[in-house]
C-alpha positions as CSV (number, residue, x, y, z in Angstrom):
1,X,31.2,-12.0,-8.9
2,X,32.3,-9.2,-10.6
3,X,31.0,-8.2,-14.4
4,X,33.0,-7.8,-17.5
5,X,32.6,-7.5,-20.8
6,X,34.4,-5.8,-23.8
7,X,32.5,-3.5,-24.7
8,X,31.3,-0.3,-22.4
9,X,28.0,-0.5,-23.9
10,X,26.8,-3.9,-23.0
11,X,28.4,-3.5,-19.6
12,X,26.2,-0.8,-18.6
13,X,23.1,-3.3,-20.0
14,X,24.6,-6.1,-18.0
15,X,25.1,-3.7,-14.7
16,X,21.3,-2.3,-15.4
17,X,19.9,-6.3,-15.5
18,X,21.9,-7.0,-12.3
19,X,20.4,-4.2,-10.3
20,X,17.2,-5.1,-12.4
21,X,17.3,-8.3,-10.7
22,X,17.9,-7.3,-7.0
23,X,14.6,-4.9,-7.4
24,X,12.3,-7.9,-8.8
25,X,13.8,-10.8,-6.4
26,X,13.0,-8.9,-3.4
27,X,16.4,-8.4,-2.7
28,X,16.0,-4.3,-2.5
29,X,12.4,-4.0,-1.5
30,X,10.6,-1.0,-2.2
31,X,11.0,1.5,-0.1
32,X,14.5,0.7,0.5
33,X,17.8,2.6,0.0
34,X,19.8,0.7,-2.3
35,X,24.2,0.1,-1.8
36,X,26.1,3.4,-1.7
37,X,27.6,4.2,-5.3
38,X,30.9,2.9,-3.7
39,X,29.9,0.0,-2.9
40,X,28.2,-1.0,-5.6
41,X,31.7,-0.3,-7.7
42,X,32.8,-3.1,-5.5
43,X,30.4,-5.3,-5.3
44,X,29.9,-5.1,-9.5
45,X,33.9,-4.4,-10.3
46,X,32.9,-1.7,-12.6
47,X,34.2,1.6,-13.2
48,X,32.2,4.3,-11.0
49,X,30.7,6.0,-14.6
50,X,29.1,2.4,-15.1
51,X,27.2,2.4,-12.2
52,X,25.8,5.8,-12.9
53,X,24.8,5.5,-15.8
54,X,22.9,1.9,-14.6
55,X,21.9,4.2,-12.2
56,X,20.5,7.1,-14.0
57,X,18.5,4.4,-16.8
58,X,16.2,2.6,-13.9
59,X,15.6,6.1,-12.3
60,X,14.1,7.4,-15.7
61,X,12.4,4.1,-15.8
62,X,10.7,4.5,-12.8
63,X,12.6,2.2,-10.4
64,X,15.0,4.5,-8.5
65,X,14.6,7.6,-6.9
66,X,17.4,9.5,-7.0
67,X,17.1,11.8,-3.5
68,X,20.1,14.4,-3.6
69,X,21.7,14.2,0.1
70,X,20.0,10.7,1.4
71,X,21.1,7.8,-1.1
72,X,18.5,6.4,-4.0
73,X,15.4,4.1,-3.3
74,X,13.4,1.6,-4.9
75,X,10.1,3.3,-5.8
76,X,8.8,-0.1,-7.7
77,X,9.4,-3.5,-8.8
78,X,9.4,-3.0,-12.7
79,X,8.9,-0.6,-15.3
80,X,5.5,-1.1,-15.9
81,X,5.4,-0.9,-11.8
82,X,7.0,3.0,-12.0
83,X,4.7,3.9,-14.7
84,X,1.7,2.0,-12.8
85,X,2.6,4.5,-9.4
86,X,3.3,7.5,-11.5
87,X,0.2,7.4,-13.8
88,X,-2.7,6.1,-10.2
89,X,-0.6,8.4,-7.6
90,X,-3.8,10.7,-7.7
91,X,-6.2,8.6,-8.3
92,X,-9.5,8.3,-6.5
93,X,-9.1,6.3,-3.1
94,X,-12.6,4.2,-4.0
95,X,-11.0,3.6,-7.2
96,X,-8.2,1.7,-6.2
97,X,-10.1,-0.1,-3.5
98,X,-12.8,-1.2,-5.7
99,X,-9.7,-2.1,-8.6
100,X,-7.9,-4.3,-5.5
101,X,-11.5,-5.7,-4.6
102,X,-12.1,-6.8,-8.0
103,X,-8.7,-8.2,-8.6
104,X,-8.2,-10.2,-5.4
105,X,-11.6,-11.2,-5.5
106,X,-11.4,-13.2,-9.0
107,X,-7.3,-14.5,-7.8
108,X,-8.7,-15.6,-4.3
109,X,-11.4,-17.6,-6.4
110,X,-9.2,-19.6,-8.8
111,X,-6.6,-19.7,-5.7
112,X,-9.3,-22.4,-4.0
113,X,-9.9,-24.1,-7.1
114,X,-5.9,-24.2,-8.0
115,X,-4.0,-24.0,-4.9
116,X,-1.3,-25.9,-4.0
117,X,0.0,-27.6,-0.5
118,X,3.0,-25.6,-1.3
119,X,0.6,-22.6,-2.0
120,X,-1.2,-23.0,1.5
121,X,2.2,-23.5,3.3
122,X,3.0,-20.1,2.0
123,X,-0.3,-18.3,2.7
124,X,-0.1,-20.0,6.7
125,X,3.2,-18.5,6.9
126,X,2.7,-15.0,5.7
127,X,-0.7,-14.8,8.1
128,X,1.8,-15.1,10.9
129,X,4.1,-12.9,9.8
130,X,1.3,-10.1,9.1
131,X,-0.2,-10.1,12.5
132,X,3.0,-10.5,14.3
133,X,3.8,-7.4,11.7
134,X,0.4,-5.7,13.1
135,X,1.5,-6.6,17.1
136,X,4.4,-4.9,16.6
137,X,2.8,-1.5,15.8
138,X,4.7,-0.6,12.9
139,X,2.7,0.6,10.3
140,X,4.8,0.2,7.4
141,X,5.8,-3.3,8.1
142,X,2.3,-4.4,8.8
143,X,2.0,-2.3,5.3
144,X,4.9,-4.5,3.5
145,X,3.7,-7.9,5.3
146,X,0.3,-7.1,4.0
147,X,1.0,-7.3,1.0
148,X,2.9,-9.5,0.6
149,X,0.6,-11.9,2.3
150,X,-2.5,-10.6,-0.2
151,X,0.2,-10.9,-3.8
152,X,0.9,-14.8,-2.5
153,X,-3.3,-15.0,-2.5
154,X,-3.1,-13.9,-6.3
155,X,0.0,-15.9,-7.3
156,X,-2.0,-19.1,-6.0
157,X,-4.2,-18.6,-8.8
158,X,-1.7,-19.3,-10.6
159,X,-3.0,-17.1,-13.3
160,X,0.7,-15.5,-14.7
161,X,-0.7,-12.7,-16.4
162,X,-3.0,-11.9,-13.7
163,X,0.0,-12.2,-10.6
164,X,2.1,-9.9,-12.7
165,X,-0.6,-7.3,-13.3
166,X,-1.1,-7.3,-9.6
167,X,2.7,-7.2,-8.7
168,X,2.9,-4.0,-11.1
169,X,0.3,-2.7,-9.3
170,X,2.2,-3.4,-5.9
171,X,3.1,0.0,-4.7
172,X,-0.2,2.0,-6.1
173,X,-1.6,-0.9,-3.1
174,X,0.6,0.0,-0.5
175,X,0.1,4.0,-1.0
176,X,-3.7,3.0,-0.5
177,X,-3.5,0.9,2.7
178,X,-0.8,3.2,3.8
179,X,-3.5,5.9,3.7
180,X,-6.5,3.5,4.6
181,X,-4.5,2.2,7.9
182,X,-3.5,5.9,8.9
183,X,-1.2,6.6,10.9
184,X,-1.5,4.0,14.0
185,X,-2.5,0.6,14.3
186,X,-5.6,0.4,15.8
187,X,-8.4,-2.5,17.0
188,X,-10.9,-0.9,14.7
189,X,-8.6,-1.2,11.8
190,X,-7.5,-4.5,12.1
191,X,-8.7,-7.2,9.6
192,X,-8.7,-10.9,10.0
193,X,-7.4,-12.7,6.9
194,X,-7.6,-16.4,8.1
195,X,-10.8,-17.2,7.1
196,X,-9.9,-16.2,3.8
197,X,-6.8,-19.1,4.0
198,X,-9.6,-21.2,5.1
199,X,-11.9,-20.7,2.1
200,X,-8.9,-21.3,-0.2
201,X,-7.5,-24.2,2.0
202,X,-11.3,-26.1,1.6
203,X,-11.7,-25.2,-2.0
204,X,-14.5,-23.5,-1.4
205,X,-14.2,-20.7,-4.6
206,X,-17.0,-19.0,-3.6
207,X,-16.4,-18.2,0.2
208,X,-12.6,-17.1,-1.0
209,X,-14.0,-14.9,-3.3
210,X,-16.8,-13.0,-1.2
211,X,-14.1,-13.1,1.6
212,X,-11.5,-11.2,-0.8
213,X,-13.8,-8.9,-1.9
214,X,-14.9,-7.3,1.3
215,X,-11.0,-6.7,2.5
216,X,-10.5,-3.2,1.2
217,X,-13.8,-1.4,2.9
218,X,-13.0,-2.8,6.2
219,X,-9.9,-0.6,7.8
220,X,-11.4,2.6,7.9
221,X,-15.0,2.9,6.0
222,X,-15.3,6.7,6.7
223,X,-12.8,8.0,4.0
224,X,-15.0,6.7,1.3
225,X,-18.5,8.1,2.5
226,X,-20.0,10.2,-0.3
227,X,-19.5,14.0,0.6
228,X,-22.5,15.6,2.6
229,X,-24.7,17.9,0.6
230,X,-25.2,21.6,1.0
């Protein structure tokens, strides 16, 4: 339905909280190339200038990337998300892993004590959808199915602050296990997540937990041995 309003300033707000919105619902994943400038004229029913300047305000805010000659991409689900990915980028590998261990291991503990039917109707579904993601081959959709499987872990905690700390954290995650995986999908990478869905499905806190925690060391061990000495 197309937006109006009277006044050019809180059209541009209203354009910005609509593209806002198809970034945080999924709608425009990360990673993806978002409608053409055109077509989001027509889709909005705003003047061209409105666009760009909805445009230009989520790039500076870290959601857009604005990529002269190929279209502009989601980079991250929020604000907080862009400056999340900007300010880790470069940060240690064994940092990150041991920030996801911690983090998933404390959400896949409250998730057996909290959980849901809904919750482990969710968490069934998104194990299939991760290894058929893996059969395929496809690194970055085993990448996008991973984690999504791994944020529907924390959000069964149903610890709010804690599910949107992780969700911020979303795409410094998916750099890592886009470097962790490599390249190609391999046996020795692979990791099995069901008997984590089975700790959380029995209740059993403390399994879920240990389970969690011993996720990020698993896909390829060598790129966090200590350096050799000289």
């Amino acid at each position: 339905m197309p937006l109006s309003h009277p006044r050019r300033s809180a059209l541009s707000e209203q354009v910005i909280a609509e593209l806002r919105n198809q970034i945080a619902s999924g709608e425009w994943p990360v990673g993806s190339r978002i409608p053409t400038e055109p077509e989001l004229v027509e889709q909005l029913g705003v003047a061209r200038n409105t666009v760009r300047e909805a445009v230009r305000a989520l790039a500076h805010n870290g959601l857009l990337d604005i990529r002269q000659g190929s279209g502009t991409y989601v980079v991250a689900t929020s604000e907080l998300a862009g400056v999340m990915h900007r300010r880790f980028a470069d940060a240690d590998p064994r940092h990150i892993a041991e920030l996801r261990s911690t983090l998933e291991s404390a959400a896949a503990k409250l998730a057996a004590e909290r959980r849901t039917e809904k919750d482990l109707k969710q968490l069934d579904a998104l194990l299939v959808r991760r290894e058929q993601a893996w059969e395929t081959g496809d690194t970055e959709a085993f990448v996008a199915a991973d984690a999504t499987f791994h944020l529907a872990v924390v959000a069964a905690s149903h610890n709010d602050v804690m599910t949107a700390m992780y969700a911020d954290l979303g795409e410094v995650l998916r750099d890592w296990l886009r470097a962790d995986v490599g390249a190609e999908l391999t046996p020795e990478t692979h990791m099995d997540h069901a008997r984590l869905v089975d700790a959380i499905r029995a209740g059993d806190a403390e399994a879920a937990a240990v389970e969690a925690a011993s996720y990020p060391f698993l896909c390829n061990p060598g790129r966090f041995s200590a350096p050799s000495g000289g």
